[in-house]
C-alpha positions as CSV (number, residue, x, y, z in Angstrom):
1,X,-22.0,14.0,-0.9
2,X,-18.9,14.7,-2.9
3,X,-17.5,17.7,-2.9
4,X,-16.6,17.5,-6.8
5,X,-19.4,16.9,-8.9
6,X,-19.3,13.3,-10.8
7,X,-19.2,15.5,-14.6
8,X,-16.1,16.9,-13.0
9,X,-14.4,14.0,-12.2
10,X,-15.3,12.2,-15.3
11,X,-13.9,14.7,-17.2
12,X,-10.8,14.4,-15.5
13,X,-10.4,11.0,-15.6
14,X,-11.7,11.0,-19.6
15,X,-8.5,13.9,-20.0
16,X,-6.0,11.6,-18.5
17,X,-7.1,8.9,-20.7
18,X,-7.2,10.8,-24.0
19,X,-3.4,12.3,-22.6
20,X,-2.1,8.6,-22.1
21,X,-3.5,8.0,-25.6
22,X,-2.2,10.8,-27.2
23,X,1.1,10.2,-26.2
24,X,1.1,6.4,-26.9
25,X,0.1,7.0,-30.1
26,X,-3.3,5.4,-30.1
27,X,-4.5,9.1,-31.1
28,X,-3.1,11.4,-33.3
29,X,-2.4,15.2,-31.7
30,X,-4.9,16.8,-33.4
31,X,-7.7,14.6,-32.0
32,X,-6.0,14.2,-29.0
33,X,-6.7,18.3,-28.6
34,X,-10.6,18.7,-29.5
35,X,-10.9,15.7,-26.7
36,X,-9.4,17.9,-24.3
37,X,-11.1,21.3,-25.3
38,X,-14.0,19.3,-24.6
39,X,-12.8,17.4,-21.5
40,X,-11.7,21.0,-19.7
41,X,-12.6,21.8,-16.1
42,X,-11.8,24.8,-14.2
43,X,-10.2,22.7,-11.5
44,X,-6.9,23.0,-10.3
45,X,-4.5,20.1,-10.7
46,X,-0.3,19.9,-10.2
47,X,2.2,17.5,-11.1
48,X,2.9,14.3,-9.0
49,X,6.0,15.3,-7.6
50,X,5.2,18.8,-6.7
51,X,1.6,17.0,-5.0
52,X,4.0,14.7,-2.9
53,X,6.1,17.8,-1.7
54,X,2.7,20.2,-1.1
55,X,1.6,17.3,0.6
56,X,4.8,16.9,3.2
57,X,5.3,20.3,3.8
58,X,1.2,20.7,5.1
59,X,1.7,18.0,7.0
60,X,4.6,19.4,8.6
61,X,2.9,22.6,9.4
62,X,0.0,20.9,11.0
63,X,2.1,19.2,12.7
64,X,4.4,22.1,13.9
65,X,1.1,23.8,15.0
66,X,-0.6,21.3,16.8
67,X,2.8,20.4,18.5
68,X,3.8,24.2,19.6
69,X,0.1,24.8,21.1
70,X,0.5,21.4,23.1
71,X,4.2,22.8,24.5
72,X,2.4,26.2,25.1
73,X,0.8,24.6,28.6
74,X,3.2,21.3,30.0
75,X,0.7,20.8,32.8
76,X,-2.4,19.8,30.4
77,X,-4.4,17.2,31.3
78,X,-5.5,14.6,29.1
79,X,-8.9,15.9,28.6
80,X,-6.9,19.1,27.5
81,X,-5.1,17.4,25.3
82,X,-8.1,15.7,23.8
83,X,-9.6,18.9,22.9
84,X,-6.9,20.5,21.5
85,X,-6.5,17.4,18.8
86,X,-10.0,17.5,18.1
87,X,-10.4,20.9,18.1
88,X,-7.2,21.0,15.5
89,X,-8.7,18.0,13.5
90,X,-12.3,19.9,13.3
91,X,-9.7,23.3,11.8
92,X,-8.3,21.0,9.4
93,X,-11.4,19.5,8.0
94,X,-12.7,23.1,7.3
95,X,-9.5,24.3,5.9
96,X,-9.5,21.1,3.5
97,X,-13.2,22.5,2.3
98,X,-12.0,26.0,2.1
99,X,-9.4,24.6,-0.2
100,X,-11.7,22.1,-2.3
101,X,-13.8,25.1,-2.4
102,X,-11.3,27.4,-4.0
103,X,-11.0,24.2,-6.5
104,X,-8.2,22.2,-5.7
105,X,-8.3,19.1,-6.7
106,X,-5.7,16.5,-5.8
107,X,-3.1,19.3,-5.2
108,X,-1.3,17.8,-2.1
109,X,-2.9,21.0,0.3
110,X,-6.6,19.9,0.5
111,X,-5.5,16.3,0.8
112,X,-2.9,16.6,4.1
113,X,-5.8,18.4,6.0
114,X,-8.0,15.7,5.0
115,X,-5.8,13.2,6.7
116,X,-4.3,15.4,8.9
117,X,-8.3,16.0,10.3
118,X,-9.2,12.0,10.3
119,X,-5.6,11.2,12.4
120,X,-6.3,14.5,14.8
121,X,-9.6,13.9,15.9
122,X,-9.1,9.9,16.7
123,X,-6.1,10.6,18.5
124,X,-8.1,13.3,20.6
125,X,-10.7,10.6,20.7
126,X,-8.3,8.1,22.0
127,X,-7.2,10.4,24.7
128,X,-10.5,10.5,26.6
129,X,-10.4,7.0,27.1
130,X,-6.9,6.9,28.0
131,X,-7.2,6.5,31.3
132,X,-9.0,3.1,30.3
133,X,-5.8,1.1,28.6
134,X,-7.6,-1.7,26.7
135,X,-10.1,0.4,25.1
136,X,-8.1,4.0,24.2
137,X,-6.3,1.6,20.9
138,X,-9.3,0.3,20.3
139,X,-11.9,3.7,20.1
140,X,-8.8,5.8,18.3
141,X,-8.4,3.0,15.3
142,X,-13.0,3.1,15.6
143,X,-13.0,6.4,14.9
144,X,-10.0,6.4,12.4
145,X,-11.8,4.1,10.7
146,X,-14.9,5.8,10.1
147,X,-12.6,9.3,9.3
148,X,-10.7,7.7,6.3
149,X,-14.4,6.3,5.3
150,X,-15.7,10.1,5.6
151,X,-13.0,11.4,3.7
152,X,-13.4,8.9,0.8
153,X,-17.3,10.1,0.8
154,X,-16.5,13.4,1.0
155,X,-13.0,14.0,-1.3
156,X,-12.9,11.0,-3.0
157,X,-9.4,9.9,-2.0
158,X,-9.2,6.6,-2.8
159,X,-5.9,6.0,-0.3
160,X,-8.0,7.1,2.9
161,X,-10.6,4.3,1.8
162,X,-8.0,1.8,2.3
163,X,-6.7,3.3,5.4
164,X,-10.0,3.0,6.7
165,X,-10.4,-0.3,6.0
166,X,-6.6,-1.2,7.2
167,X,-7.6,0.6,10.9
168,X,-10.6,-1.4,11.4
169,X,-9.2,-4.8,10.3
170,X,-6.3,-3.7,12.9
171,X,-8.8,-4.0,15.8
172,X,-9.2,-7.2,16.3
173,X,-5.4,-7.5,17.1
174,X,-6.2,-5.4,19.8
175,X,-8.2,-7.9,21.7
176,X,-7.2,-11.0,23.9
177,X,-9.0,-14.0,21.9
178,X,-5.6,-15.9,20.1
179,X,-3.7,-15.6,17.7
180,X,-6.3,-17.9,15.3
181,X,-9.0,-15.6,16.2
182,X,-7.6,-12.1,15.8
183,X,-6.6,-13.6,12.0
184,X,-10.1,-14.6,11.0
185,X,-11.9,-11.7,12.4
186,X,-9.3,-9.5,10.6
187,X,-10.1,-11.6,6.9
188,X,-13.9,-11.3,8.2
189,X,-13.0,-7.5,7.9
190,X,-11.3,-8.0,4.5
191,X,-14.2,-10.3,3.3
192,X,-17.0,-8.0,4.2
193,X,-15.8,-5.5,2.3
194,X,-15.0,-7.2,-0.8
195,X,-18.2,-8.7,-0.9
196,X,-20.2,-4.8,-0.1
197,X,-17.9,-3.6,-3.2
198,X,-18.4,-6.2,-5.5
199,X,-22.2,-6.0,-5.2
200,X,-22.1,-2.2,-5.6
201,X,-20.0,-3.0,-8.6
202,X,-22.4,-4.9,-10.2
203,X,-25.7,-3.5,-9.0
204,X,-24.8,-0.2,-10.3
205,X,-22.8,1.9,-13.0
206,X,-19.4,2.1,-11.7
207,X,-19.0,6.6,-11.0
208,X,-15.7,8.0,-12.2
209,X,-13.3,8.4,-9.4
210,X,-14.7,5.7,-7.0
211,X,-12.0,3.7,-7.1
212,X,-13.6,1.1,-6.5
213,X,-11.4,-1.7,-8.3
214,X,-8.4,-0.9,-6.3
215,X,-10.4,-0.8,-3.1
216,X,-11.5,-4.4,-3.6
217,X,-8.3,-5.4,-4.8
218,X,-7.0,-4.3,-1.4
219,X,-9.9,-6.1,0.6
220,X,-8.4,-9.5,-2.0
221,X,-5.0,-9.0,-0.8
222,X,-6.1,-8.1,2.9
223,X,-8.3,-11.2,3.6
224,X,-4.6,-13.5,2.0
225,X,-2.5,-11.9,4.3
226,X,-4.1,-12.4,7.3
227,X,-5.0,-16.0,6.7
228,X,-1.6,-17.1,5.6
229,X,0.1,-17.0,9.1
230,X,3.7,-17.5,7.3
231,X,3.3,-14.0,6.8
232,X,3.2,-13.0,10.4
233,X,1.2,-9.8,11.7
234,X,2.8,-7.7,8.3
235,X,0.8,-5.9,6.2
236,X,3.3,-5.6,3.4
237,X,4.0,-8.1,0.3
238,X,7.5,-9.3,1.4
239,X,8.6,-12.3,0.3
240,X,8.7,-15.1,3.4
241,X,12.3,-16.4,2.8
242,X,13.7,-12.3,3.8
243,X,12.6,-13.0,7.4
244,X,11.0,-15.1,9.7
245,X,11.3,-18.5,10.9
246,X,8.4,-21.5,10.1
247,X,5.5,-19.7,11.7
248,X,4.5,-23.1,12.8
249,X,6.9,-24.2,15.2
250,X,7.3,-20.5,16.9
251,X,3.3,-20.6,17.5
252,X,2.1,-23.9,19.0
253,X,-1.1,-22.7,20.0
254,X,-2.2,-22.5,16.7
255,X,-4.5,-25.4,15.7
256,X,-3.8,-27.9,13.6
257,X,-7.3,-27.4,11.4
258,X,-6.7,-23.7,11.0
259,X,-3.1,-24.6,10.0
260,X,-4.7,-26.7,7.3
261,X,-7.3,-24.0,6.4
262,X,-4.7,-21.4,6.3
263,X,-2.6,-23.6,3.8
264,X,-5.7,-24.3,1.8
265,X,-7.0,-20.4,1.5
266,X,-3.2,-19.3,0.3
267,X,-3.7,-21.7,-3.3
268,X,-7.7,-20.7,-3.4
269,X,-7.9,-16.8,-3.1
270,X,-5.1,-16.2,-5.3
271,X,-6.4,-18.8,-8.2
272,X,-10.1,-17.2,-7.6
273,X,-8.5,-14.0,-8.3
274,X,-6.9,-14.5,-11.1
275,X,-10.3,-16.4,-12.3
276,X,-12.3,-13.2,-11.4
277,X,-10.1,-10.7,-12.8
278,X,-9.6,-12.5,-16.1
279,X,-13.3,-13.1,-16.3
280,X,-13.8,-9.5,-16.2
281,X,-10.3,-8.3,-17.3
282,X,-9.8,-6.1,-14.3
283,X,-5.8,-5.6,-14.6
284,X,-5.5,-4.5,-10.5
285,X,-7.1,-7.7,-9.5
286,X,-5.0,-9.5,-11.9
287,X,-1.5,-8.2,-10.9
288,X,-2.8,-8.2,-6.9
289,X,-3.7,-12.1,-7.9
290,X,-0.3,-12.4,-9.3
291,X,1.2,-11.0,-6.5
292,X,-0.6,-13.6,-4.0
293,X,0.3,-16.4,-6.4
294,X,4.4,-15.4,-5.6
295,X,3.5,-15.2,-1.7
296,X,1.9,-18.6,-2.2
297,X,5.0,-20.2,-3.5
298,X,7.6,-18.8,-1.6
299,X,5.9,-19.9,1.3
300,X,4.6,-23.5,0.2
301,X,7.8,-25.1,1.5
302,X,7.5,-23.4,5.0
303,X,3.9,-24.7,5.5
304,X,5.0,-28.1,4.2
305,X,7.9,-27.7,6.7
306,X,10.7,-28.7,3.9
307,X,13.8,-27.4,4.3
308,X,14.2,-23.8,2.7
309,X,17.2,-23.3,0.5
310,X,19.1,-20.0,-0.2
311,X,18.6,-20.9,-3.9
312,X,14.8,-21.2,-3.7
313,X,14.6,-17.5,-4.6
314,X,16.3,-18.1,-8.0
315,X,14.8,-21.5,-8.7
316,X,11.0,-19.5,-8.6
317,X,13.1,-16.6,-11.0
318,X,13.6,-19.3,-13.0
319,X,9.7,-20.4,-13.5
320,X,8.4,-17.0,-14.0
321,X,10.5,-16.1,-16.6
322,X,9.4,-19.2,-18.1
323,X,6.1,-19.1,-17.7
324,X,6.6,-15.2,-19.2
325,X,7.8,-16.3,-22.1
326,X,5.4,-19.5,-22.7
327,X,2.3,-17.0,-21.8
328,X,3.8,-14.3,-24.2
329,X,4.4,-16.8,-27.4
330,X,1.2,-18.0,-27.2
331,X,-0.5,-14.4,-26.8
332,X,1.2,-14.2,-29.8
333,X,0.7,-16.9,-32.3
334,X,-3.3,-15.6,-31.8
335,X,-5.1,-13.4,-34.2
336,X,-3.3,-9.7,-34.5
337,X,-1.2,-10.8,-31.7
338,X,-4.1,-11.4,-29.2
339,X,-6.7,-13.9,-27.7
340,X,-9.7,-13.4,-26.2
341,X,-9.2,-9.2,-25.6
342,X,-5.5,-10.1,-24.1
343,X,-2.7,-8.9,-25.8
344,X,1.4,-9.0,-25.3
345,X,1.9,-5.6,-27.0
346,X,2.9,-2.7,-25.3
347,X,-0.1,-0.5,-25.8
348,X,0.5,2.4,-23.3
349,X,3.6,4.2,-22.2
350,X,3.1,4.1,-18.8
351,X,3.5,0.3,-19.1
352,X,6.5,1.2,-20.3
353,X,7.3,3.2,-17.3
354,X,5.8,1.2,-14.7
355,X,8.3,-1.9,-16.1
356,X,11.3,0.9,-16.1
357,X,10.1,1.9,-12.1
358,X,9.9,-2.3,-11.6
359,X,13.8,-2.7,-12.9
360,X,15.1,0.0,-11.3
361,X,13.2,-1.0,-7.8
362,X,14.5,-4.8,-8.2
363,X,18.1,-3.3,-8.9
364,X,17.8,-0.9,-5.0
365,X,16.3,-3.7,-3.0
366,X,18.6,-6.4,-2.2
367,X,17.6,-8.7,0.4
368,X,21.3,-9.8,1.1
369,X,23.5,-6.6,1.3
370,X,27.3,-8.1,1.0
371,X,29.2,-6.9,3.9
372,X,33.3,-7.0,4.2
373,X,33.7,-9.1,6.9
374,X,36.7,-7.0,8.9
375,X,39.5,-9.0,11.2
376,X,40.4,-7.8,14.9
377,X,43.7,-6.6,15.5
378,X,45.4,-9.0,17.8
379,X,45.8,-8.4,21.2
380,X,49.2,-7.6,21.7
381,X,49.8,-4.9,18.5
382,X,52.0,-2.0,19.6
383,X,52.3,1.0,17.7
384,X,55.9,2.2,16.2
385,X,58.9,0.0,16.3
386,X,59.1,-0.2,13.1
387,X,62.8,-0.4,11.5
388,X,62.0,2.2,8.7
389,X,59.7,5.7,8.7
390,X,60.1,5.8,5.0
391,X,62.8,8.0,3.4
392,X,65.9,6.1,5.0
393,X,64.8,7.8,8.8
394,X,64.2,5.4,11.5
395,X,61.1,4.1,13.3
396,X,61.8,6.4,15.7
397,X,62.0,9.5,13.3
C-alpha cells in the first residue's frame, strides 16, 4: 500500500503538467491558475536542486551515525555488525514514514532513509553469511533486490524500482556458469520484467506516479546490454570505440552461436523498440530505442571484426544529422506541420532545456582529452654557467 494516496499523486502529476503548459504557452495564466487551485495538495514539495542537497546531506548523517556506532566497539563480531546495520536500516525505514507522514513528498529527507534502509539492512544481511564467501554477494544483492522493490510499493520512487531490478540481474554474475550464461540469465532478468510490466500496462489503467514507462524502458535497455557482449560487464550507455578491445578475440570461450545471437538481438530489440514505442507513441521507449540503435552501430564493425577507424565517430555524426534533418523536413511538409500525432515543433520548454542540458553535456565530455606531450631534459643539463644573469652581471652574479 502506498503511502500517498493515488488522488494525491494524480494531482501532483496533473499540477506539473498544467505548470509545463502554462509556461510553454499552451495555456494562458489565467487558466493556468483555476487548474492549479483545483490541482492543490497539502503535501510538501522542494525544488530539484535543494532535493539533491537534502538528499546528500541525510545520507551523510546516516552514514556518520552508523559509522561512529560501528567505531564505538573495534572488537565486534560479524554477527554484531550484522545487527547494528539492520538494526540502523529498520530506524531508517521508520524515520522515512515519520517523515512521509508529516507529508513530505519527494523532499530529498524521506527519500535518503528510504534507500539508506534497503542498502543497511542487506549489508547486515550479507554479513551473517559472511563467513560463507560465495553466497554473502549473493543474499546481500537478494535482499537488496526485494528492498528497492519495497520501497517502490511503499514510496513510489521510481529510481529504487530500477535499482531493484539492476541488483537482481547482478546475480547471476555472481555465479561460476560462463561468461555466455551469466549474460542470458541476466537478459532473462531484464526480459521478465518487461514482459510483467507490459501486461500490467495493458491489463489495467496506468496509476499516476507508477512509473511504469520508464521502468520498462530500463528492463528494454537492460536485456540490450547484456546480450551485446561488445559492451562488456557495463551498465552504462558508452559508446564502444571509448574503450575496449574486440570482445571476441579477448573471450574465446564464448561460442560461436551465441556470438551470432548476440549480433542478431543488437539490430532486433532496438528496431522492436522503436516499433513499439511509435506504435504507442511512448517518447522514453523511443529515445531508449534510439539510444540502442547508436550502440548498435558503433559496435557493428567490432562484431564484424573490420577494422575500427578514429574517424568512425564522425562518419556516424555525419548520418544522424542527416537523417535529423530528412526525418524533420518530412515531419514538416505534413498537415500543420505533423503526421500521424508526430510533430517537429517545439511544444514544451523543457525540450528546450533538455536539448540545452544535451549541448552543454556533449561540449564537457570529450572522449580524447588533448594532452601537451612534455620533452625530458637531457641527461647531462647543469644548472648556471651561463655567460649573462641579465642586467650586464655574470652567470655567476
Amino acid at each position: 500500500m502506498r503511502v500517498y494516496s493515488a488522488l494525491e499523486e494524480e494531482n501532483i502529476r496533473d499540477g506539473n503538467l498544467v505548470r509545463e503548459w502554462t509556461v510553454s504557452g499552451l495555456l494562458d495564466s489565467m487558466q493556468g491558475n483555476i487548474l492549479r487551485t483545483e490541482l492543490q495538495t497539502d503535501l510538501r514539495q522542494t525544488n530539484v536542486f535543494l532535493r539533491g542537497v537534502l538528499w546528500i546531506f541525510t545520507t551523510l548523517i546516516v552514514i556518520t551515525g552508523v559509522g561512529l556506532l560501528a567505531t564505538m566497539d573495534l572488537l565486534m563480531s560479524h554477527t554484531q555488525g550484522a545487527i547494528l546495520f539492520i538494526v540502523s536500516g529498520v530506524v531508517c525505514w521508520v524515520l522515512a514514514e515519520f517523515a512521509c507522514r508529516n507529508r513530505l513528498y519527494r523532499y530529498g529527507v524521506e527519500e535518503s532513509l528510504a534507500v539508506c534502509a534497503a542498502v543497511l539492512f542487506a549489508i547486515g544481511v550479507s554479513e551473517i553469511f559472511r563467513r560463507n564467501g560465495e553466497w554473502a554477494t549473493i543474499v546481500g544483492l537478494a535482499v537488496g533486490s526485494i528492498g528497492g522493490l519495497a520501497i517502490y510499493r511503499r514510496f513510489g520512487f521510481i529510481y529504487a524500482a530500477v535499482g531493484s531490478l539492476a541488483a537482481c540481474a547482478a546475480i547471476p554474475f555472481q555465479l561460476d556458469i560462463g561468461i555466455a550464461g551469466k549474460r542470458i540469465a541476466a537478459a532473462l532478468v531484464f526480459a521478465a520484467a518487461l514482459a510483467l510490466v507490459r501486461f500490467q500496462r495493458q491489463e489495467s489503467e496506468e496509476p499516476a506516479g507508477s512509473g511504469l514507462p520508464a521502468i520498462e524502458a530500463t528492463a528494454w535497455l537492460g536485456t540490450y546490454l547484456m546480450l551485446n557482449i561488445q559492451l562488456g560487464a557495463t551498465l552504462f550507455a558508452v559508446p564502444a570505440w571509448l574503450f575496449y578491445s574486440p570482445y571476441r578475440s579477448s573471450n574465446p570461450e564464448i561460442a560461436t552461436g551465441f556470438y551470432i545471437f548476440s549480433w542478431a538481438m543488437t539490430w532486433l530489440l532496438p528496431a522492436a523498440g522503436l516499433w513499439l514505442g511509435l506504435a504507442k507513441k511512448d517518447r522514453l521507449l523511443i529515445d531508449v530505442s534510439v539510444a540502442m540503435t547508436l550502440l548498435t552501430l558503433s559496435t557493428n564493425k567490432r562484431y564484424l571484426g573490420w577494422e575500427v577507424h578514429a574517424w568512425d565517430p564522425m562518419m556516424l555524426g555525419v548520418v544522424l544529422m542527416t537523417a535529423a534533418i530528412a526525418i524533420r523536413r518530412w515531419l514538416q511538409k505534413g498537415p500543420n506541420d505533423e503526421r500521424d500525432g508526430f510533430t517537429a515543433l517545439r511544444l514544451l520548454r523543457s525540450d528546450e532545456r533538455k536539448l540545452a542540458a544535451v549541448s552543454i553535456a556533449s561540449s564537457v565530455m570529450q572522449p580524447h582529452a588533448s594532452t601537451v606531450k612534455q620533452t625530458d631534459a637531457p641527461h647531462d643539463f647543469r644548472e648556471g654557467g651561463g655567460s649573462s644573469g641579465g642586467g650586464g652581471a655574470s652567470g655567476k652574479f
